[in-house]
N, C-alpha and C positions, 0 to 999 in steps of 0.2 A: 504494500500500500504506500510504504513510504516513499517507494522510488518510481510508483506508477507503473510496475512491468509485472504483468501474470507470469509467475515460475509454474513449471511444468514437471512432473515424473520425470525425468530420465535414463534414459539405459546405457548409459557408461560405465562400463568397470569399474565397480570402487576402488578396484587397485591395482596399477597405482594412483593416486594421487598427485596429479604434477601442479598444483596452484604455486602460486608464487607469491600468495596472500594468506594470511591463515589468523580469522579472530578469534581468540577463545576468551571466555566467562565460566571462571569458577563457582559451584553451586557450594555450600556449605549448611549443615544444619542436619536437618531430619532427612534430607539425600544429599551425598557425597558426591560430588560428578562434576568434570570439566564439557562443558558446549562449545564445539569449533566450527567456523565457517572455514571453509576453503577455497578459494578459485585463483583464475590467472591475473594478470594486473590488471590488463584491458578491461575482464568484468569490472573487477576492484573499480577502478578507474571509473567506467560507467557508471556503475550502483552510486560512485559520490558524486558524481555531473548532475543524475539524476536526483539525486536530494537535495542538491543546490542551486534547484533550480535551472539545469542546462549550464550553468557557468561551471569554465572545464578548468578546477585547479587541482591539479595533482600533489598538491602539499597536504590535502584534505583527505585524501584516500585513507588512513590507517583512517582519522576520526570516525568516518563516513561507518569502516568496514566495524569499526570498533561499535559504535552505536546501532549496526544492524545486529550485530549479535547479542550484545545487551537486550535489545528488542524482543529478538527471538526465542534469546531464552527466556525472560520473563513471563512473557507469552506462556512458555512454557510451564513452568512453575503456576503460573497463575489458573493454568488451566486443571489442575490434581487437588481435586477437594483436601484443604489441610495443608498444604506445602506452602501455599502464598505465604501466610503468616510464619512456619516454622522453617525457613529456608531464607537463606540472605544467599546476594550475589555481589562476585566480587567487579573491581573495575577490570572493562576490557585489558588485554593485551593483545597486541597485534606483530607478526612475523613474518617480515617481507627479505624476500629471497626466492631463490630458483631450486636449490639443494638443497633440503633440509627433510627431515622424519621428525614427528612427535611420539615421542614412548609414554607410556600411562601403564601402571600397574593397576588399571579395570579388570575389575572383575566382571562385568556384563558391558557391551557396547553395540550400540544401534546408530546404525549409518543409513541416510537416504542422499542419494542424488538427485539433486534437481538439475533443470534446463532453464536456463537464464538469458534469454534472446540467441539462443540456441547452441549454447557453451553449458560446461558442465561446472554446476556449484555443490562440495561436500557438505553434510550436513552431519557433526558426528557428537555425540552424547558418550561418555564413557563414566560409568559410575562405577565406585569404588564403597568395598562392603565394610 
């Protein structure tokens, strides 16, 4: 909604994973779990053009990627009768680079890929018991 662009299911291999952007928001409290966004810069790029209105500054991008995730996971959180209130989130971080892995000692993790003006955006939950 924020960025005005309907994402899609996707069928991209979850892995690997080539973004070159990656937000993630720590969950704490009564669920344990890191939320990451993943995609390449261009999206990156896009998604902050588009929240700023069409104006293209690419100083903006981490903020931009950083605030979608914040969003999303709270969304998330907000939607699990109980958690809104027993669950705090932390501030984004964001990880721009072309080579990089994220490692998590999760114990369960749930990934969807979306389609983002026809590029692939990771969506990954990893909660720890």
């Amino acid at each position: 909604m924020m960025v005005g662009t309907e994402v899609q299911p996707g069928d991209f291999a979850p892995e690997p994973q080539v973004g070159e952007v990656s937000a993630m928001v720590g969950l704490a409290g009564a669920l344990c779990a890191v939320f990451r966004i993943r995609c390449a810069q261009d999206v990156a790029g896009s998604i902050a053009m588009k929240m700023l209105g069409g104006q293209d500054d690419p100083s903006q991008v981490c903020d931009a990627m950083g605030e979608i995730c914040n969003m999303v996971a709270g969304n998330f959180k907000g939607k699990i009768s109980g958690l809104s209130d027993q669950c705090m989130l932390s501030v984004p971080t964001v990880v721009v680079g072309g080579d990089f892995n994220v490692y998590s000692s999760s114990q369960e993790r749930v990934e969807v890929t979306l389609t983002y003006d026809g590029k692939p955006v990771w969506l990954t939950l990893e909660i720890s018991g």
